[in-house]
N, C-alpha and C positions, 0 to 999 in steps of 0.2 A: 487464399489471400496471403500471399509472401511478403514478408518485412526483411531489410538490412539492417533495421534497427534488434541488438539481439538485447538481453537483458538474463541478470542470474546464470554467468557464465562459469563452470567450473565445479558449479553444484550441483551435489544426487538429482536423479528424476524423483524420487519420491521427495525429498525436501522442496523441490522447485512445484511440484503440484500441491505441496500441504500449502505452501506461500502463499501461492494464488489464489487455491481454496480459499483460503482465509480471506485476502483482500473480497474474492466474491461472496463470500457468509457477509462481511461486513457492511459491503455495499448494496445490499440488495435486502438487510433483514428485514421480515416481514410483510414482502412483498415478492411476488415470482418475478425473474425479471423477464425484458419484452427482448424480441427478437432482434432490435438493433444492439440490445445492449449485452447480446449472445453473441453479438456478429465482434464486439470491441472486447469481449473478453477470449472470444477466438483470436485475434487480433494479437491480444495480448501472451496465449499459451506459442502463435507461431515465433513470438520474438522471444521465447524462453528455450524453443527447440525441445516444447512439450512430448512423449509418447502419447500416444493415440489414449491410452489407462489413461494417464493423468489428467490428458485434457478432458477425455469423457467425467473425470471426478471432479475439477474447477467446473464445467456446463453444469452437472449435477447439484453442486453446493450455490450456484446462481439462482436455480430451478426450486430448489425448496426453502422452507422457512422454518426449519425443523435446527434447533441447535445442535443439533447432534453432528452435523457436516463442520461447524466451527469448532466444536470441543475437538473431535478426531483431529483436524489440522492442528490446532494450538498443542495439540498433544506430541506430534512427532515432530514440532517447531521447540518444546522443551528441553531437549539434548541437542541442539543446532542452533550453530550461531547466528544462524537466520532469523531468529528470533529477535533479536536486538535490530537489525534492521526491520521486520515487520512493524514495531513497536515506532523506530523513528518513522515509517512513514504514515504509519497512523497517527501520529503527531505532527506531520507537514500537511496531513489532510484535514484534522478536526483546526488549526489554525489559519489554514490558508485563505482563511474571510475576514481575519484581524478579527473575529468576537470568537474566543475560545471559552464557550459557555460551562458551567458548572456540571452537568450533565455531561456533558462531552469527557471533562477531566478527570467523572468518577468512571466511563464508559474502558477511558485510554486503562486510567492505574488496576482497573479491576482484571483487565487481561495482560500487565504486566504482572500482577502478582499472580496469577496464574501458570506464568509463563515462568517463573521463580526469578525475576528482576527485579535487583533490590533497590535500595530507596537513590542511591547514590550516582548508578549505574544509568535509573528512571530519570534526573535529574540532566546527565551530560546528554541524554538521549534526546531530550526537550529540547535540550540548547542546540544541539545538531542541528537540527528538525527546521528550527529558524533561520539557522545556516543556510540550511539545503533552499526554504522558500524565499531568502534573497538571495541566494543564488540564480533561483530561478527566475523571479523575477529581473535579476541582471543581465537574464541570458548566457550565464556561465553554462558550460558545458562539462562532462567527464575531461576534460584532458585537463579546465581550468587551476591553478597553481592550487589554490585554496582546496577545491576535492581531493587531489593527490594529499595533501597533507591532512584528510579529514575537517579541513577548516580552523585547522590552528588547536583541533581539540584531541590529536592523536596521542601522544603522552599521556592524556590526563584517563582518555579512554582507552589505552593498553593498564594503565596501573589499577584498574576500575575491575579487570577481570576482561573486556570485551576488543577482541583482537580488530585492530582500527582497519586495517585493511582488508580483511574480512566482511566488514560492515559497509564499508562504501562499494564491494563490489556487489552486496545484494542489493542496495538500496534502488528500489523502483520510481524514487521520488527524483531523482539525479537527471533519468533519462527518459521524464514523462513526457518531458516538451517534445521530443523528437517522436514518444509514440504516437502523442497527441498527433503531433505536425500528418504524421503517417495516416492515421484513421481518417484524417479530414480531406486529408488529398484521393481519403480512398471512397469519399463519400460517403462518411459514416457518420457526418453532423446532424442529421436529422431528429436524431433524440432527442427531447427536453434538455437532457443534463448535458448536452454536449451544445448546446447554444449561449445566446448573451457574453458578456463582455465582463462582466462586473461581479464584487461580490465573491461566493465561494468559488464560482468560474473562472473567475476575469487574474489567478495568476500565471496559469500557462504549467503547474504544474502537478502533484498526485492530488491537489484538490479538482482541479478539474479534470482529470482522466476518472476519478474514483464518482465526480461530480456526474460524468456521462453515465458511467455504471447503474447508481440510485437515481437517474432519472433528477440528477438535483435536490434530493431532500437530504443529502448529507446523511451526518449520523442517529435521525431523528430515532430511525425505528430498532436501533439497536440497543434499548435500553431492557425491550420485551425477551428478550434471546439472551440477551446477561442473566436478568431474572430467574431464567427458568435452569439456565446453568451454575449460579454460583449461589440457590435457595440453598 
């Protein structure tokens, strides 16, 4: 399955498979995932220009429930400014239902300070995040005026320590609607979490691509997989 849509352009094979690793430990914890939801995260490794390694370790990190696949990414996400983007789009995912639950907020900040994001840093990251999901919801694109300039928050996120151009070229949450668009033209709706309209689904953007992922339970089951990592 070939895509024109590319994403995570310009970065290591190893930082672009810990990335997606991640996104798949996130979106799948405590459950193996199902075979469609193998087929959108293949989906997703062809528009990163995955090696054959990497994409076998994101299917891998899909496949288990074992924290151990999430720590390993988060770890070599640590010294990479990839980091900062994982972090905003796990923050366009746990909001993109408008109920940005309590649970959710300690799931986000606990693998920010992991990831050694400081409190300040944590903050213009959030605000991004909202950025990115009216954006999407706008139907703004990558070329949109507002992404080129980070959304008005590039100044405030180069003085923060986190290089703004940097960060909007990894961000996956920017260019979901188009992966989306792609998987659904590929016949790849059939999931649970890649149907409905509404709700954590219904913006068009890494709430519902990560929504297809977890079969739509969001970030319920990721609270087990923190646990067992940050006792």
């Amino acid at each position: 399955m070939e895509t024109s849509v590319k994403i995570l352009n310009g970065i290591s094979d190893e930082e672009k498979g810990a990335y997606l690793s991640a996104i798949a430990s996130i979106a799948t914890a405590d459950t193996e995932a199902s075979e469609t939801e193998i087929d959108h995260l293949t989906h997703l490794c062809e528009a990163a220009d995955l090696s054959e390694t990497q994409q076998q370790r994101v299917l891998q990190a899909a496949q288990s429930t074992s924290e151990q696949d999430l720590a390993e990414s988060l770890d070599v996400l640590k010294s990479s400014d990839l980091k900062y983007s994982l972090l905003t789009d796990l923050f366009a995912f746990a909001k993109s239902d408008g109920n940005y639950s309590e649970a959710e907020q300690q799931h986000v900040h606990q693998i920010a300070t992991y990831l050694g994001i400081d409190d300040t840093q944590y903050g213009l990251l959030g605000e991004l995040a909202e950025k990115t999901n009216e954006s999407n919801a706008n139907g703004a694109g990558m070329d949109h005026p507002q992404v080129q300039s980070a959304f008005g928050l590039g100044d405030k996120l180069n003085a923060s320590g986190i290089n703004a151009g940097s960060l909007i070229k990894g961000l996956i949450s920017i260019a979901a609607p188009l992966i989306i668009s792609k998987m659904m033209r590929k016949g790849s709706s059939a999931s649970p979490g890649a149907s409905g309209g509404g709700g954590l689904l219904g913006g068009g953007g890494l709430g519902s691509l990560i929504g297809m992922l977890s079969g739509g339970k969001g970030m319920g089951g990721l609270g087990g997989m923190l646990g067992k990592m940050f006792r």
